[in-house]
Structure formats: structure tokens, C-alpha cells
C-alpha positions, 0 to 999 in steps of 0.5 A, spaced: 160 373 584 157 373 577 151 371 574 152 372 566 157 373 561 156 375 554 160 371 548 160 372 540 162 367 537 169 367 532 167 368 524 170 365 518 174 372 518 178 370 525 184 368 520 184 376 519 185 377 525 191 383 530 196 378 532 204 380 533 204 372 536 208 369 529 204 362 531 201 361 524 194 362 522 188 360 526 185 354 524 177 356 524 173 350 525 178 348 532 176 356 534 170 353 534 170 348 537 175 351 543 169 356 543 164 352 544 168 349 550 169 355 553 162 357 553 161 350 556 166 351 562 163 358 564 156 355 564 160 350 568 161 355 573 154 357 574 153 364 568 148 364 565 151 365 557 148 370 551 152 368 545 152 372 540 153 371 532 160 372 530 161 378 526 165 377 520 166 384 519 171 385 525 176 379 524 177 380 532 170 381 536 171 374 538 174 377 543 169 381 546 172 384 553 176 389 549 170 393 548 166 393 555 167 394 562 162 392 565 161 393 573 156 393 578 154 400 578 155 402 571 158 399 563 162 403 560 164 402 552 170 403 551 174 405 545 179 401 542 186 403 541 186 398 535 182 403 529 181 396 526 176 394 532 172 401 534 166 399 529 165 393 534 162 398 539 157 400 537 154 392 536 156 391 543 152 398 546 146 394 544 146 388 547 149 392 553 143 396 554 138 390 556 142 388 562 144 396 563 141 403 564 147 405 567 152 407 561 158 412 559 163 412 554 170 413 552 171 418 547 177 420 542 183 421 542 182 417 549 183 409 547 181 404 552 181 397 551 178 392 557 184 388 556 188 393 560 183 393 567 182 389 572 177 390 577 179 388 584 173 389 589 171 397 588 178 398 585 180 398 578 188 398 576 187 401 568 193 399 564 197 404 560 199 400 554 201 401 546 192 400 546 190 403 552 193 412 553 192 416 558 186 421 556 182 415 555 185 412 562 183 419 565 176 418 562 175 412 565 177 414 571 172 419 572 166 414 569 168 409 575 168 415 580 162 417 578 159 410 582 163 410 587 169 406 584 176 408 584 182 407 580 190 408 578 194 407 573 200 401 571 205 402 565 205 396 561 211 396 557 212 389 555 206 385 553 200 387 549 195 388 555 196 389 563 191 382 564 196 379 558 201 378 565 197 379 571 190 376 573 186 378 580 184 371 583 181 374 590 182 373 597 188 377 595 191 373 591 195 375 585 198 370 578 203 375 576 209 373 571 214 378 567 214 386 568 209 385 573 213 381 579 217 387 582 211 393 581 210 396 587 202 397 586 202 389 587 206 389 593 200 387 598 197 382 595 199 374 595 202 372 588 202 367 585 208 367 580 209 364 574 214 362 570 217 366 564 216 359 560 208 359 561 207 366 562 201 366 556 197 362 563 198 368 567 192 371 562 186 366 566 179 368 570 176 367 577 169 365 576 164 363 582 170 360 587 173 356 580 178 358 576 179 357 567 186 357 565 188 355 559 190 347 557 198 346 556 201 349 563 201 345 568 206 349 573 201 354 573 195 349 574 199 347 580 201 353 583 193 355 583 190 348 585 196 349 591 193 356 593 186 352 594 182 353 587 179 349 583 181 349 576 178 348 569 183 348 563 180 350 557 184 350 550 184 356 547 190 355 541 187 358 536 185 364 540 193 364 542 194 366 535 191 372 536 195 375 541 188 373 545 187 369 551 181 367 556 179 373 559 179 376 552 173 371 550 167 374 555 164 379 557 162 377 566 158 380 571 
């Protein structure tokens, strides 16, 4: 379960912004306005939010998972494999610090971003993607050991991050869609496949029993209502243009 969550509204600069999506330019007043309802539906489901003022020196800090993982035994500062992203860390470090004593880093040549992790239970997959290399992986790894938790390696090869095309929902089950569907790592658990067509829903959050997905795919939303979820759907368009998705927006624990 999670009690809070860390947001930073999206600056002017979002228009600035790392994309390889070719769908336009983000509309900066309807970002804010899909922020707000973001933060609308985490509080919704029980989290207690900190937003942070946006930050208009780094067009991309809306997305604040990249730059943190935080556990429930330690936070762990990341390093971002997108040079242009790395100045976001250290304003995230201070805000971490009133919620964690706990806190370790990647350093260089390691690259991580928090995009490419995903935690199920003790256990956390680290993605190995054109943002996340393997010495930062390896970093990572021995952070993660050092509490207690495990880890292991996933290639990804096709999309931008690992939790771009596979999201742990509990109770062992699993929304994959493209790469991930036939990757042995993911042969226990119960998945929830996704259709090539609404593969961007593969990116959605479990909070507290309810799961957010983004608004527009409605195959996706079946599938995991079937499964037993409750759902909120949220639009995240402007985001979408970015190459940013749901989980990329908050900081839980």
C-alpha cells in the first residue's frame, strides 16, 4: 500500500521537452489541466500528494519518477541516461530527504532512470534500455541488496523504458504488451495482454487496490476490470507527446 506520492507540476518549457512520439507539440494549459486531474485521482485513491512548483529549467521534470526510486527501506537517486535531465536530481534529493535518512546514488558512467524499474514485492526487474546501462544497473543492484531487496536484469529493445510495455498490478498479475509478451522472466505471473493498438495503456499504476490508465483505451480498461480492478482513467495526451506516460508523473510510496 502507498500513503504519498511526490508530483511537480509541468512548466511552460514542457513544449521543449524529449520525445521521439512525432504527435506534435504539447498544449501547455491542457497539460495543466490533465495534471491537476492526476493529482485529483492519486489523492482519490487514498495518497497524500506534495506537488512541487514546475521547474522551467528542465522542460522534462514533470516526469519525476525518472529521477528517484523510492522503496520502503531506502530511496535511491538515480542518474538519468538523458544528459539534458541530470540537473533534476539534485532538486528532487532535497525534497526526498524530509521523507528518507536512507539514501544512496548512481553515479557515473552508471545511467539509470526510474522508468525502467519495476518493483514487485522485495524484488525489483531493472530495464536495460537506450537510458538505463548496465553499470548503472549493476549500481542499482547492490543499493537494493544492501536492504534486503533483490533484482535482475530485462533487455528492452523496442520502447523507450521497461514500464513503457509492462506494468505489475499485484496479486501476480501482469499488463505486457509487444516485446515483453514472450519474455521468459514474466512466465509466472498472470498476464494481462494488451493490444499492439493500445500498447501506450500498457504504461498504467496500481494504487491502493484501484488502478489509473490513461482515458481513450477501452480494450485495456475491460481486460483489467475483468481481472477484478477498479479503474480510473485519466488523460494524459500532452504527456503522451513526450513519450511520458502515468507512472512517469509521481513519485508513490
Amino acid at each position: 500500500m502507498f500513503s504519498n506520492a511526490i508530483v511537480r507540476k509541468p512548466g511552460k518549457s514542457i513544449v521543449e521537452g524529449l520525445t521521439t512520439a512525432k504527435l506534435g507539440i504539447p498544449d501547455y494549459q491542457k497539460a495543466i489541466e490533465q495534471h491537476d486531474n492526476y493529482v485529483r485521482a492519486l489523492k482519490d485513491c487514498g495518497l497524500k500528494v506534495e506537488e512541487l512548483e514546475a521547474d522551467e529549467n528542465f522542460p522534462d521534470s514533470t516526469f519525476v519518477e525518472d529521477v528517484a526510486l523510492l522503496t520502503p527501506h531506502c530511496a535511491i537517486l538515480t542518474n538519468p541516461g538523458a544528459p539534458s535531465r541530470r540537473g533534476e536530481v539534485d532538486a528532487i534529493k532535497q525534497v526526498i530527504q524530509k521523507y528518507y535518512s536512507a539514501i544512496e546514488e548512481i553515479s557515473s558512467p552508471g545511467t539509470v532512470e526510474a522508468g525502467d524499474i519495476m518493483m514487485v514485492g522485495n524484488h525489483y526487474y531493472i530495464g536495460l534500455s537506450e537510458r538505463t546501462n548496465r553499470n548503472g544497473a549493476k549500481q542499482l543492484k547492490r543499493c537494493l541488496n544492501k536492504y534486503g531487496m533483490t533484482a535482475s536484469v530485462i533487455d528492452v529493445e523496442r520502447v523507450l523504458h521497461l514500464k513503457t510495455g509492462v506494468s505489475y498490478l499485484e496479486q501476480n498479475n501482469l499488463v505486457v504488451c509487444g516485446e515483453f509478451l514472450s519474455n521468459p522472466e514474466f512466465e509466472a505471473f498472470d498476464t494481462i495482454e494488451i493490444p499492439e493498438n493500445e500498447s501506450y495503456a500498457a504504461n498504467c499504476v496500481w494504487i491502493n487496490g484501484r488502478v489509473l490508465i490513461p482515458k481513450g483505451y477501452p480494450v485495456t480498461r475491460e481486460k483489467i476490470k475483468k481481472a477484478g480492478y477498479s479503474t480510473i482513467e485519466v488523460d494524459v495526451s500532452e504527456f503522451r507527446k513526450l513519450d511520458g506516460g502515468l507512472s512517469c508523473l509521481s513519485l508513490r510510496f
